[in-house]
C-alpha positions in Angstrom: 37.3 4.3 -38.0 38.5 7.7 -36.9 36.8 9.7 -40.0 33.1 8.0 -39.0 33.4 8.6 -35.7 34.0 12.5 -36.8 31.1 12.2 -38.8 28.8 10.6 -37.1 29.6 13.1 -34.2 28.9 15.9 -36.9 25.6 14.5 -37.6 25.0 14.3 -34.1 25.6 17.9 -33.6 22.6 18.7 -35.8 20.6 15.6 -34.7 21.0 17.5 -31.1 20.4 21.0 -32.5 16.7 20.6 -31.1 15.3 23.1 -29.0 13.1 25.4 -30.3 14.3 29.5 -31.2 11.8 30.2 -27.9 13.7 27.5 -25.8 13.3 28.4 -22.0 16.9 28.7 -20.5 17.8 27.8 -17.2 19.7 30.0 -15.1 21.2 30.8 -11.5 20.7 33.5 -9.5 22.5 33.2 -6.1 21.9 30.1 -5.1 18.4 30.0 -6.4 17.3 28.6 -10.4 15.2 30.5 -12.6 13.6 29.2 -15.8 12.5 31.3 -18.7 13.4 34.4 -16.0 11.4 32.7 -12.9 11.9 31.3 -10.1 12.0 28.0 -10.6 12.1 24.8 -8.4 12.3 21.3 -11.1 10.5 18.9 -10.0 11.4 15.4 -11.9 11.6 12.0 -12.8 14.9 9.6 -13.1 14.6 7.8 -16.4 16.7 4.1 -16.5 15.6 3.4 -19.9 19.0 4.3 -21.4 21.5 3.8 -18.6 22.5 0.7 -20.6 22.9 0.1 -24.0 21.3 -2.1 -26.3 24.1 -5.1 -26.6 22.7 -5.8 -23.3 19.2 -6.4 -23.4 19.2 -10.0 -24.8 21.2 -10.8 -21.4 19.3 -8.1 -19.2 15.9 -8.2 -19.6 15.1 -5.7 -16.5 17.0 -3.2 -19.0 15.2 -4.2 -22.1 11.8 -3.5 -19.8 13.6 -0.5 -18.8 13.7 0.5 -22.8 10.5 -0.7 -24.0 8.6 1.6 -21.3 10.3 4.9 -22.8 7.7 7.0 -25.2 4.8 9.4 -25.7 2.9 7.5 -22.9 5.1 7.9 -20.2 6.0 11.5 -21.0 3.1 12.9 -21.0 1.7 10.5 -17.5 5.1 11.7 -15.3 3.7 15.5 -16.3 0.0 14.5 -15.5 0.0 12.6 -12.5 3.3 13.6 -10.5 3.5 17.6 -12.0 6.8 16.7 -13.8 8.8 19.6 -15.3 12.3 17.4 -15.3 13.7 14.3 -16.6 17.1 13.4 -15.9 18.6 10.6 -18.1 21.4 7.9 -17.0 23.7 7.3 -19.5 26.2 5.0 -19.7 29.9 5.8 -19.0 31.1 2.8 -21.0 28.9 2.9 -23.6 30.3 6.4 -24.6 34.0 5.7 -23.9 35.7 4.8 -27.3 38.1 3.1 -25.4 35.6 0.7 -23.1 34.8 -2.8 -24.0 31.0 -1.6 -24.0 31.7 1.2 -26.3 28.7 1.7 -28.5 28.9 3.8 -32.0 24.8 4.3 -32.2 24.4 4.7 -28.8 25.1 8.2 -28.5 22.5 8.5 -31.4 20.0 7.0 -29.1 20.5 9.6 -26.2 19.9 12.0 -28.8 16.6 11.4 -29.9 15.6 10.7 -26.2 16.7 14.2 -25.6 14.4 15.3 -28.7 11.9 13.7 -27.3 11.3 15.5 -24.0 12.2 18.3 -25.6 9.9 18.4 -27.6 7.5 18.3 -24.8 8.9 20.7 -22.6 10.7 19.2 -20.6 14.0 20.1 -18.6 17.0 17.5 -19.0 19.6 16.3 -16.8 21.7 14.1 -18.5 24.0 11.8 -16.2 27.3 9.7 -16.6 26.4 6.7 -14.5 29.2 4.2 -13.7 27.8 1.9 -11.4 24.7 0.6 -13.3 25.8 0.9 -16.7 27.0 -2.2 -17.4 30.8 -1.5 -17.2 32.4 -5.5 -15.8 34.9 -2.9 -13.7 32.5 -0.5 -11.5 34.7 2.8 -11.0 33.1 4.7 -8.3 35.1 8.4 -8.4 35.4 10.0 -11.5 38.0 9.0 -14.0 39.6 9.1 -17.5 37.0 7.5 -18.6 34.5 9.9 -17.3 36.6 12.5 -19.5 36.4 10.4 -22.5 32.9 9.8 -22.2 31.8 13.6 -21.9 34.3 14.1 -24.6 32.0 11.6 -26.7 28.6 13.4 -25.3 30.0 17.5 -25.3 31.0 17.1 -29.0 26.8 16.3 -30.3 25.6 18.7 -27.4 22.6 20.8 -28.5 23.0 25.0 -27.7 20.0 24.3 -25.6 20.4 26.1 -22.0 17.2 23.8 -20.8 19.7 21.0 -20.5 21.9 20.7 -17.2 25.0 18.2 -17.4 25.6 15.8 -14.2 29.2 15.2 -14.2 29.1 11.8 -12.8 27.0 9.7 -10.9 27.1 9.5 -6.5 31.0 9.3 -6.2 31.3 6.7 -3.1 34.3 7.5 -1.3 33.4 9.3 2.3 34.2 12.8 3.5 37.7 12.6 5.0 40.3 14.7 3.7 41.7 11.5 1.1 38.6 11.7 -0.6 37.8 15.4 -0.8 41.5 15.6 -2.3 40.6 12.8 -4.7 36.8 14.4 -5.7 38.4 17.8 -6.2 40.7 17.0 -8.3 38.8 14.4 -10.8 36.0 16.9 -10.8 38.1 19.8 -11.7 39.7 18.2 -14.5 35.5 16.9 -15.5 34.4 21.0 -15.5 38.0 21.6 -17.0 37.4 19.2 -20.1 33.2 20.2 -20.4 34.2 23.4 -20.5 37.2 23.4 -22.8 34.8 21.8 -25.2 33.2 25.3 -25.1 29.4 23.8 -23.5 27.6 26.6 -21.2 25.3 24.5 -20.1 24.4 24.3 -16.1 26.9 21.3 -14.7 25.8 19.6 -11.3 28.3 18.3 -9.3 27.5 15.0 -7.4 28.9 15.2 -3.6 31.0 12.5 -1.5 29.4 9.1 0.5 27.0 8.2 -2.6 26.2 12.0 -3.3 25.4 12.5 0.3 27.9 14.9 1.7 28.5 18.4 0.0 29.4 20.3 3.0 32.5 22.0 2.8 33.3 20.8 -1.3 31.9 23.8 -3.2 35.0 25.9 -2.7 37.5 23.4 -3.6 36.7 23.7 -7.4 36.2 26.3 -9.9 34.3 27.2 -12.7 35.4 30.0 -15.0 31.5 30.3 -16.1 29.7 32.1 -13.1 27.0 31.1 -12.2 26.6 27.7 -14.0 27.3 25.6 -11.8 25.3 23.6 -8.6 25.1 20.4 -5.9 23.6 17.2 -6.9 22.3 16.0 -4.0 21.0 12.1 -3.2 19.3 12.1 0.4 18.3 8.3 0.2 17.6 7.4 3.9 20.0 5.2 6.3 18.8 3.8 9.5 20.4 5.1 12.1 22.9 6.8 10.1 21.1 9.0 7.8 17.6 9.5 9.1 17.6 12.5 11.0 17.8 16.8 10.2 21.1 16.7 12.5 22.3 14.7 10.2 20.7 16.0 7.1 22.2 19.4 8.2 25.5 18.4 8.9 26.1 16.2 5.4 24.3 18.8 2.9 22.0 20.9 4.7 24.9 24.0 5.5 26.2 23.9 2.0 22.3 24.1 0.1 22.0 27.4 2.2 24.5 29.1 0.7 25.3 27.1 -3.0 22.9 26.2 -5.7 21.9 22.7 -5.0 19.1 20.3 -6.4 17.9 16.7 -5.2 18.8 14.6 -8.1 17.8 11.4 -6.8 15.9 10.0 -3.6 13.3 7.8 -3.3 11.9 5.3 0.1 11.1 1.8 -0.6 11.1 -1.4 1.1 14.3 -2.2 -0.6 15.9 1.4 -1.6 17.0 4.0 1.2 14.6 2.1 3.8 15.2 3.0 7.6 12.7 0.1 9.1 9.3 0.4 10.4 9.0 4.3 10.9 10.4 4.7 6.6 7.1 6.8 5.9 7.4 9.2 8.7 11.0 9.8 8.1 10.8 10.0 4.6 8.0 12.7 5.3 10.3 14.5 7.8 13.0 15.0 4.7 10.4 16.1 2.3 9.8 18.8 4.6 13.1 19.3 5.2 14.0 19.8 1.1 11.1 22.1 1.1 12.4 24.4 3.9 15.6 24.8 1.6 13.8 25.5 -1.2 15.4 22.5 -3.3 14.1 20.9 -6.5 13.4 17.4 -6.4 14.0 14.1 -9.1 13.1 10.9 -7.9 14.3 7.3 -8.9 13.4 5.9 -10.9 10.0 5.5 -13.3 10.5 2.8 -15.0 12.6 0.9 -12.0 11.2 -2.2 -10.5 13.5 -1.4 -7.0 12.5 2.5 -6.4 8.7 2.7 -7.7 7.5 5.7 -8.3 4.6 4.9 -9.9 2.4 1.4 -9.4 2.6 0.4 -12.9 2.6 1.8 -16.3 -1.2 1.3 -17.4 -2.5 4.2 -14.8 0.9 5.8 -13.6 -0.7 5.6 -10.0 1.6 7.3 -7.8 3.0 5.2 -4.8 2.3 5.7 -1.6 2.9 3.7 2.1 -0.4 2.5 2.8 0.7 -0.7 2.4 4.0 -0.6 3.9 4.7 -2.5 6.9 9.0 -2.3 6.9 12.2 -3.0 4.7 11.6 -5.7 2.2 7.9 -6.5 3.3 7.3 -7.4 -1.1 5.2 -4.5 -1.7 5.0 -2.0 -4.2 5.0 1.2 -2.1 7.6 4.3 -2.2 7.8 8.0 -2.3 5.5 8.9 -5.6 2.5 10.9 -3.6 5.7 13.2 -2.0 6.5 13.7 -5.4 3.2 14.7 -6.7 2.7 17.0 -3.8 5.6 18.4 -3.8 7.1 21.3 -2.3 3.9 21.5 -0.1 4.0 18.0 1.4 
């Protein structure tokens, strides 16, 4: 078993070897990212379709959807009609752990030609360990040992491909007090520790505290011996009361994306995702506007999600929008796509 791991891992490696000898590489400056030696602010989708893997779709048929919308199609709508640059892939924790019940041999194979896919197209890729929705029976929400297995599965078939950026693990849950900033700085240390001992340069985004919420205050509590290569990864979705305001926004993530490299790797406004009641449009507006005057790039979830739409359907890609919104759970189909499309000049 051991020997066709190695191999298939080997063949991997050259599977993943895929961008081309005028790749654009992505690189920070400061706080700010630069592409191909620009300024550069991504601007992104949140792709579902392989967050899961294949063992599940005859019992999941939202993730078998999920799959089946993935292609040519898609890629080349998210770029037309929302101005995508960005696609940032969940991929399962489980399914990449050798030692997880969920553990698939072909799935890493999968990823792969995903990743060769928009690629090919010219798109950037953020490629996320997601615990929570992967289809693990135990939902771990802080990194663990078998984050580190999993990105030991990943890093070993990594591409030298610099327009690639690692998310370390998905929205760690735990709040801000000083517990769980111990806790977050140690697991993520020993994440950057292992990526990096596997000798990968690529960019590695760091996921904040309270769902990816909070980042204030955790950039200096870990270390990466790379400078330069490493940012935030920031999830703004809205909470009545609690998380709907630029007080608020300023005193979770606001001071830290002033000073650190930061991105928005997930938001979106529904009826039934990061919905603060009645006035959801205007507030959503307000944070647009709010990312904008940070200078922040910007994925939203997800395109192929029936929970956080970004588009209407997938015959026109029609981006939503909240004329028909009316409050939380309300049954329609509206969300945060138009932002998207217009943004940073919403």
């Amino acid at each position: 078993m051991f020997k066709k791991t190695v191999l298939l891992l080997t063949a991997l490696t050259g599977l993943l070897s895929i961008a081309p000898a005028t790749a654009e590489g992505i690189t920070i400056k400061g706080k700010d990212f630069y592409r191909d030696g620009r300024p550069w602010q991504p601007k992104g989708v949140d792709v579902n379709a392989f967050v899961k893997p294949p063992k599940f779709f005859a019992i999941d048929k939202s993730a078998q959807l999920q799959r089946s919308y993935w292609g040519e199609v898609e890629l080349k709508q998210v770029h037309a009609r929302l101005g995508a640059d960005t696609l940032r892939f969940h991929v399962s924790q489980g399914g990449l752990d050798p030692q997880a019940a969920i553990y698939d041999v072909g799935y890493a194979h999968q990823i792969v030609e995903a990743v060769q896919l928009a690629r090919s197209h010219g798109f950037a890729v953020v490629l996320v360990i997601d615990a929570q929705q992967d289809g693990t029976p135990e939902v771990k929400c802080m990194p663990s040992a078998n984050t580190a297995r999993a990105w030991h599965s990943l890093s070993s078939a990594l591409p030298n491909d610099q327009a690639i950026m690692l998310e370390l693990f998905n929205e760690p849950c735990k709040r801000g007090d000083a517990t769980a900033r111990a806790e977050w700085a140690k697991a993520m240390q020993e994440l950057i520790d292992a990526v990096r001992g596997r000798g990968v340069r690529n960019i590695l985004l760091l996921d904040g505290l309270d769902w990816a919420r909070i980042t204030n205050g955790l950039f200096p509590l870990v270390h990466d011996p790379m400078p330069d290569r490493m940012a935030f990864a920031i999830h703004p979705y809205l909470v009545g009361g609690a998380f709907d305001r630029q007080q608020q926004w300023e005193a979770t993530f606001g001071a830290s994306a002033r000073t650190f490299p930061a991105l928005v790797t997930e938001w979106n406004a529904t009826p039934t995702n990061g919905c603060t009641g009645k006035n959801t449009p205007l507030v959503a507006l307000a944070l647009m506007r709010y990312l904008e005057s940070l200078h922040l790039g910007l994925i939203e979830w997800g395109i192929e999600s029936t929970r956080g739409k970004i588009v209407t359907n997938h015959d026109d890609f029609t981006p939503t929008n909240y004329a028909g919104f009316k409050d939380c759970n309300d049954g329609s189909d509206t969300g945060g796509g138009e932002l998207l499309a217009k943004y940073p000049h919403d």
